[in-house]
N, C-alpha and C positions, 0 to 999 in steps of 0.2 A: 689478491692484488693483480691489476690487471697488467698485462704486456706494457699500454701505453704510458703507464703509469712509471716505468721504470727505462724509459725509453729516448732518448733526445740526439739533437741531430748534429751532426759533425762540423758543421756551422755556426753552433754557439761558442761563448767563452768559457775559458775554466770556472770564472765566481758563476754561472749559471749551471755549470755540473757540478758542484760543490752545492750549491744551494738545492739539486735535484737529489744527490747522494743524502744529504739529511735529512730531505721530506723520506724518502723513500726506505733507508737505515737498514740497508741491507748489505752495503757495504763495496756494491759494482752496481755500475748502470752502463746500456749499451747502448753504443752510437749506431745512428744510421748511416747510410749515405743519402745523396738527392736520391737514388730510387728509391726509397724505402727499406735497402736492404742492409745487412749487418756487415759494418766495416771496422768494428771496434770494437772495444769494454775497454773503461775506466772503473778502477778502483780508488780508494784512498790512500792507499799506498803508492799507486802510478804519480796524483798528481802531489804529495808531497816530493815524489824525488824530481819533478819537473819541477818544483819551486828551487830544489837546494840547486838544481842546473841553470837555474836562473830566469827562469817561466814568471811570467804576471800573470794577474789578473783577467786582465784582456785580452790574455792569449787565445785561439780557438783552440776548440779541442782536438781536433785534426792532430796539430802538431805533436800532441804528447800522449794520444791516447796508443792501447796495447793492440796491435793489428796483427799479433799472434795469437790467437785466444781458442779455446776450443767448444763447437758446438757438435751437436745430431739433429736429421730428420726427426722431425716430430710426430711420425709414426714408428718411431723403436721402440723396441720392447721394454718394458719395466725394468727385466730383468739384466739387459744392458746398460741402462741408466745408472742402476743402482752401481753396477761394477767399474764404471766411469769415475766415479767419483774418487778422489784423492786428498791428501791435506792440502794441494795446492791447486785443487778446483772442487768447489764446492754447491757452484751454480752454475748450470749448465744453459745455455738459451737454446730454443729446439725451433729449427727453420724450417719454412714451406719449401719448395722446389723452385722458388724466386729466389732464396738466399732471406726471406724478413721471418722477421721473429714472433713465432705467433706464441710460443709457451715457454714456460723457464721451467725445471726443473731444479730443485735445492737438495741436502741431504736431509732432510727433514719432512719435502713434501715434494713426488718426483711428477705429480699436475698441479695445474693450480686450481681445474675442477676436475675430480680424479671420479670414478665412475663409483667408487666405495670405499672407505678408510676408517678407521677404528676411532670413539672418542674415548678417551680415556685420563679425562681429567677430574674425577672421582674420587674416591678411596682406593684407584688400585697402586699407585706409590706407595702410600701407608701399608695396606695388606701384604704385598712384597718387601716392604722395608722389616714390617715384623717376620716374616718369613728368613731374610739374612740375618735379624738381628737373635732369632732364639737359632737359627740352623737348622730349622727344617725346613730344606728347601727339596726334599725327594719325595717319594709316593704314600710317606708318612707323614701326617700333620694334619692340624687341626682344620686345615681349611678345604679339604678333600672332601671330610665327612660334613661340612658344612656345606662344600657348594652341591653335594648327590641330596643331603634334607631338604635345599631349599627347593631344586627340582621335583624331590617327590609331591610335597605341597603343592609348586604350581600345575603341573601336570595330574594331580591327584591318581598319582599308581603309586602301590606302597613299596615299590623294591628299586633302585637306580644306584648305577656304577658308575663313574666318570673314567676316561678310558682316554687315549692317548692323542687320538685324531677321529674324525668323524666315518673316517674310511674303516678302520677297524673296529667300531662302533657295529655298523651292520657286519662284519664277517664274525663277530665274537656271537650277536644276535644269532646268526645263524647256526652256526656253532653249536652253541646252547638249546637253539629247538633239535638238533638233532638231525640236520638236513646235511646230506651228500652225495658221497657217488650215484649217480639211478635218478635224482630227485630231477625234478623242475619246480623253477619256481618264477613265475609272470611277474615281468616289471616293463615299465614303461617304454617305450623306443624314444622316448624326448626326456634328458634326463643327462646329469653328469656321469660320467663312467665309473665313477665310482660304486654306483648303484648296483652294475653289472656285474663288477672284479668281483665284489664283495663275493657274489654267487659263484663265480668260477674258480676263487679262492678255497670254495667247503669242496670243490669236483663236484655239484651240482651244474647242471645248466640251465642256464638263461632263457627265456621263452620270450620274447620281446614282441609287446603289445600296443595295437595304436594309440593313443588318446583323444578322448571328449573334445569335439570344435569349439567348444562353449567354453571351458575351464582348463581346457593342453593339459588333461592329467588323465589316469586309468579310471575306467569305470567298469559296474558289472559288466553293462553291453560289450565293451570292448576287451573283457575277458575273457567271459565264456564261452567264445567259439575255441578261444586255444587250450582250453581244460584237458587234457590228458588222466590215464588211470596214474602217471607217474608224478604228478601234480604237486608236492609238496605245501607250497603256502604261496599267497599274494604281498608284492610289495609295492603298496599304493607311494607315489612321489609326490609331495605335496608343494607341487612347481612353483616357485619364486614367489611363493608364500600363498599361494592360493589352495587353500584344504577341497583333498579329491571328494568324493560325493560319499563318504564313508558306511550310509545307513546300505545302499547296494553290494556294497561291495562286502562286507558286514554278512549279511544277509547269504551273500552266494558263499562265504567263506563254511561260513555255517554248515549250510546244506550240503558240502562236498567234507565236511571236517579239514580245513587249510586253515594251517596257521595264516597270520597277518602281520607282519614286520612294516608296523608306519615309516618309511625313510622322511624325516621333519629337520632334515641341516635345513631347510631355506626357510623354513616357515614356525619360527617361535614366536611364539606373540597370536597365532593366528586361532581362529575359533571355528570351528563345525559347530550349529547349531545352537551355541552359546555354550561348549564345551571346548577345553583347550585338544589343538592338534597335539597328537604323544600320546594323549588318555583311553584309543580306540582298540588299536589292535594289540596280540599276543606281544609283541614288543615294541619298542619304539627307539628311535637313535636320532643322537640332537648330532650336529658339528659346530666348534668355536673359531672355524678358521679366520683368516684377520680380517676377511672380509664381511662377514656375518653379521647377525642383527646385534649379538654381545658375542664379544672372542677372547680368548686365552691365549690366541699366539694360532695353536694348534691343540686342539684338544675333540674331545666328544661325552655323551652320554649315551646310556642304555638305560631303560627303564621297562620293569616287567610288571605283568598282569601277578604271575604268579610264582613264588616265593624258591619254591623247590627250583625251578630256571634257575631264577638269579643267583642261585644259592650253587649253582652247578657254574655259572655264568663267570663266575665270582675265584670258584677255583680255578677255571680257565685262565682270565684274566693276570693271575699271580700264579703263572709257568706254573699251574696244576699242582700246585702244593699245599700239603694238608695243613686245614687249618688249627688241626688238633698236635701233629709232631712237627716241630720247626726243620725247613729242609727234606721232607720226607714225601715224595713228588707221586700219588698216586696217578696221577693224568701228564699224557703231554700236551703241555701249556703255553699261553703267549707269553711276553712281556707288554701288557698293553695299559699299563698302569699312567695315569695323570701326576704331576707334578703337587706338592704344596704350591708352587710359585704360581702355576699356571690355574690352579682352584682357587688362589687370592686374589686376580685378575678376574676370574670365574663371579667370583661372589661380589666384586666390586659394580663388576657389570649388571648385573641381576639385580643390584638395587634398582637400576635405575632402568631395567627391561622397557617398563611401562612408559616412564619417556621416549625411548627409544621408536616403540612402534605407533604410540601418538606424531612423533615427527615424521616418519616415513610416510603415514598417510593425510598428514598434511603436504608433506611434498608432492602424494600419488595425486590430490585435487587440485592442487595447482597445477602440475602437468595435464591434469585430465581438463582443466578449461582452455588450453589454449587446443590440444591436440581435438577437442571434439567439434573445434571449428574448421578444420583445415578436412575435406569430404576425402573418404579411401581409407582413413586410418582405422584401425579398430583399436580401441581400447581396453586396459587392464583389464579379465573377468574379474567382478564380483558377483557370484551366482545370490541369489536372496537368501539363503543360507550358510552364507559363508563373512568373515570377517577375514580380508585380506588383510596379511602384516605389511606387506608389498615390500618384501627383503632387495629385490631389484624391481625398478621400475621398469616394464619390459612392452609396449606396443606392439601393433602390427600393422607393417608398411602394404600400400596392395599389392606388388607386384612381389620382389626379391634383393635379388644379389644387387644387379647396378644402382636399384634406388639407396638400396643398404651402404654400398661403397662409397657415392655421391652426399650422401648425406654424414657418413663417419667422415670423412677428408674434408666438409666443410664446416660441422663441428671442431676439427682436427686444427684448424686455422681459426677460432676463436678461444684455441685453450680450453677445451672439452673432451674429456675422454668416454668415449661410448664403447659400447659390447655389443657383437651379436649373440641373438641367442643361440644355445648348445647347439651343436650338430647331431642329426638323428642319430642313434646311435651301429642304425643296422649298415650306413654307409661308412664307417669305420673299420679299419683291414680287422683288424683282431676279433670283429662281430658278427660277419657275414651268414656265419655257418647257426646264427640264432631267430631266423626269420622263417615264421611260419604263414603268414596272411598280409592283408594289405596293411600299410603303413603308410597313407597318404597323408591325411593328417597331421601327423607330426614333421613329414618331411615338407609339407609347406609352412605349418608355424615357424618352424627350423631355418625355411630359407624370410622369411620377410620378418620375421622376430626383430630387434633395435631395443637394447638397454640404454636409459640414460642416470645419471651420478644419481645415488639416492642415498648418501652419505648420512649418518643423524647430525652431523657437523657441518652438513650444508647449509650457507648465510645465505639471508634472506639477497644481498646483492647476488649471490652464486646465484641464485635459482633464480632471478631475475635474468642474468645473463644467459643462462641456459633455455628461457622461453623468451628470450629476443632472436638466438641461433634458432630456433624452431621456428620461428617465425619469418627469420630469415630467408632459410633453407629451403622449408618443406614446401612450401607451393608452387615454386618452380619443380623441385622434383616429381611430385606424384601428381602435375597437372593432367600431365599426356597419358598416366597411366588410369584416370578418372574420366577420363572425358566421354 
């Protein structure tokens, strides 16, 4: 629903915000003043008690509406928003720096086009509902071992553990190969940080390597200059769903004996070659966080090549207790165990995977029509061997930072939430000390990178309104930097 839609001016009567109130059925609508700006909220409750005060019909709304009401900037944080809320506000209107109301926040949905958001109108009530109604709702139940079967099929590796979060996903991976103090191990300099902890977690170190202009992810070329005798294994990132060049990278792991830990939290659904991402290297790890292509809340997977891992992986995972005497702890172990509740969300999801990445890239082609007209942009790689899932829809402005800001804050005043993409990871305090060669590359992807909403719950009006702001926006912005 858009801003205007729920929006009228301080100048009308009550029977016309009453007749606004029930198209709209949400319960408040907010007054303007002549400027455009926010001078009010009425609810249904305000103008009952202005009738029992003795209010008509014809009275404006001036007179009765609530001119104490609370809003925020429409650049706050989510995590602000959300802690705003209370039982006695439950819609928030979020204001430009005029005072007008460009977005509404609810307790239900805190954009009205949010950059990612879960669908989860499925089986996953029912799968949860069975989950309280027999009580298993902890790291036992039948839907644990059902949502690691269904992975192993799609991903075609025969060994997968579901695990807590996507972050402990890779540090249990590592774990299980056997990688620490002494080790290195190459992962990408464009990349969530997670990537990295993971390594610094075993006391390995990080080796942080450029990435490919063409595809923003690791490739042989841009591994092999940093190869060391201390080398441990490669962890290809398979960037916002786009699968790294695996047959190289493959190839050079080989040759030096390096494990391969695929990191695939942004890319399920996606294909190398016409083989799913997950299926390549010595391990692999999914994440379900709520942003993700299918979520659990928080959750992750690990899947292995080979049995004896998983089966070492496995004890790890359950604080390193034998599977043969109950409580009898040969290993010190995690607790990194997944939920019943959270694998019945898991499996709810996964039915419906395949929609999921069919809709993304139908959103990635209608973005990709409007943005291939507007000259400077570069768009989504899809290299000719790859099937992007395109978990975020992520472009490339030409210049940087001001186009970047310019264009989020006018987005930002159409009720649009956008991302930029990750920051390099070598310009972060805690990573300085992990940079061996150049890393240009990523640190320009990184500065002109722009995510926009690629929700699979995005309405065909959303993604209308989202390529009318681009179209708005962007050719004023990147004129002067094309010219």
């Amino acid at each position: 629903m858009e801003v205007k839609q729920i929006t009228i001016s301080q100048n009308v009567t009550l029977k016309e915000a009453m007749e606004a109130l029930n198209r709209v059925a949400l319960g408040i609508i907010f007054i303007n003043d002549s400027d455009g700006k926010l001078s009010g909220v009425l609810s249904d409750g305000d103008i009952r008690r202005s009738f029992l005060r003795g209010s008509v019909l014809g009275d404006l709304v001036s007179t009765v509406m609530n001119r104490t009401f609370f809003s925020l900037p429409v650049g706050t944080d989510n995590e602000k928003i959300i802690a705003s809320f209370t039982e006695q506000i439950k819609i928030i209107p979020l204001l430009d720096v005029e005072g007008r109301v460009v977005d509404f926040a609810t307790n239900k949905k805190i954009r009205q086009i949010p950059v990612a958001a879960p669908q989860l109108d499925g089986n996953e009530l029912a799968y949860v509902t069975d989950c309280i109604k027999t009580s298993w709702i902890s790291s036992q139940g039948k839907y644990v071992r059902e949502f690691e079967n269904i992975f192993k099929e799609r991903i075609q590796l025969p060994n997968a553990l579901a695990v807590s979060n996507g972050t402990v996903a890779l540090h249990l991976a590592l774990v299980a190969l056997g990688i620490g103090k002494g080790d290195e191990v190459i992962v990408p300099n464009l990349t969530f940080a997670a990537s990295v902890n993971a390594i610094i977690y075993t006391g390995a170190t990080p080796v942080l390597a450029d990435v490919d202009p063409m595809n923003w992810n690791l490739s042989a070329e841009t591994i092999r200059p940093l190869l060391s005798e201390k080398t441990k294994a490669i962890m290809p990132v398979h960037l916002y769903g786009h699968p790294c060049d695996m047959d190289g990278i493959l190839d050079l792991a080989k040759e030096k004996n390096l494990f391969v830990v695929e990191d695939c939290a942004e890319a399920l659904g996606s294909l190398y070659k016409g083989k799913p991402i997950g299926s390549f290297g010595d391990v692999s790890t999914f994440s379900f966080f709520g942003n993700k292509t299918i979520t659990t809340g928080e959750g992750g997977m690990v899947l292995f090549q080979d049995s004896a891992i998983a089966e070492k992986a496995s004890l790890l995972r359950d604080h390193g207790m034998s599977k043969e005497k109950r409580y009898w702890h040969v290993e010190v172990g995690f607790n990194y165990r997944m939920t019943n509740l959270q694998a019945a969300l898991g499996v709810a999801q996964m039915e419906r995977l395949d929609q999921f990445v069919t809709k993304k890239r139908e959103i990635a082609e209608y973005y990709n029509s409007i943005l291939k007209e507007i000259p400077g942009i570069t768009l989504p790689p899809e290299e000719r061997w790859a099937w992007n899932s395109y978990w975020l829809y992520t472009f490339l402005l030409p210049l940087g930072d001001e186009e970047r800001s310019r264009l989020t804050n006018g987005m930002n005043q159409d009720g649009i939430e956008t991302r930029p993409i990750f920051f390099p990871i070598h310009e972060m305090p805690p990573y300085k000390n992990y940079v061996r060669g150049d890393l240009s590359v990523s640190k320009t992807i990184s500065r002109r990178g722009f995510s926009l909403p690629s929700s699979v719950n995005l309405t065909d009006e959303d993604r209308q309104r989202v390529g009318e702001s681009l179209i708005r926006h962007l050719p004023s912005i990147v004129g002067s930097s094309v010219k």
